[in-house]
N, C-alpha and C positions, 0 to 999 in steps of 0.2 A: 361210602368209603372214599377217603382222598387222600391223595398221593403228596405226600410234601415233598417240596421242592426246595433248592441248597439255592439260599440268596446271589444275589447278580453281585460279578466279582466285582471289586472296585478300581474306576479307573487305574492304572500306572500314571497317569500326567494329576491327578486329583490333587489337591494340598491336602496334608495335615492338618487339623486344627489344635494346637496346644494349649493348655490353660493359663494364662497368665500365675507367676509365682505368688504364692500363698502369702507371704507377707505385703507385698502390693494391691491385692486382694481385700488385706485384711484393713492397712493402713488406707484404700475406698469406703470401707465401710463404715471405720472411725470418722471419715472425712463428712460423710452422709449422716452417722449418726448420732452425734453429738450434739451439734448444734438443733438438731429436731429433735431431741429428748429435753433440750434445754428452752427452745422456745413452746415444747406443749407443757411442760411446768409452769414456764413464767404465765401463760395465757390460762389454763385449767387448773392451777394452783388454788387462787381461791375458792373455788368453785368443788374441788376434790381433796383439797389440804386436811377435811375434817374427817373422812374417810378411813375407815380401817385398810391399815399398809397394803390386804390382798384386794381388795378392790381400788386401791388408788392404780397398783401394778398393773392387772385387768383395764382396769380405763386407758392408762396409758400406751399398755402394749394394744388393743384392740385400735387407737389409734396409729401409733407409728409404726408398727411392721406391714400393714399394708400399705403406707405412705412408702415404705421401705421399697419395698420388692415390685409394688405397679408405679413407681414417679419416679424417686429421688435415685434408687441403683443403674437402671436403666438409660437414665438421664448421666447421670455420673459414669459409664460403663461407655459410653457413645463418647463423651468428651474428651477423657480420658484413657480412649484404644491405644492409640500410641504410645502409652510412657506403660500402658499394661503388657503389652504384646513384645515391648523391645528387648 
């Protein structure tokens, strides 16, 4: 049997950490994701253009959302703190 325990208060001197606003946010991701939706077309286009619509989708989302979320946001997220944070 164990006894739970009430988590350790948080500093008073700690920051907050706030979200950066939703439209700034959104207008990083357009920034990220446009142009690599547009270059895995131009490049896998021939190659996937004959494809029925839900596997061309598939092909290309299995490419660029992880492009997305481990390279291009992160990368873009770091460059970018300042004009997201202000």
């Amino acid at each position: 049997m164990s006894v739970a325990t009430a988590p350790a208060p948080r500093s008073a001197a700690a920051p907050q950490r706030t979200a950066p606003p939703r439209h700034r946010q959104a207008l990083l991701v357009w920034l990220a994701i446009y142009p690599t939706i547009t270059l895995v077309l131009e490049l896998a286009g021939p190659v996937i253009g004959e494809w029925p619509l839900p596997l061309r989708t598939l092909a290309l989302t299995a490419v660029v959302v992880p492009l997305m979320v481990f390279v291009l946001l992160p990368a873009l997220q770091r460059v970018f703190r300042p004009w997201l944070l202000r």
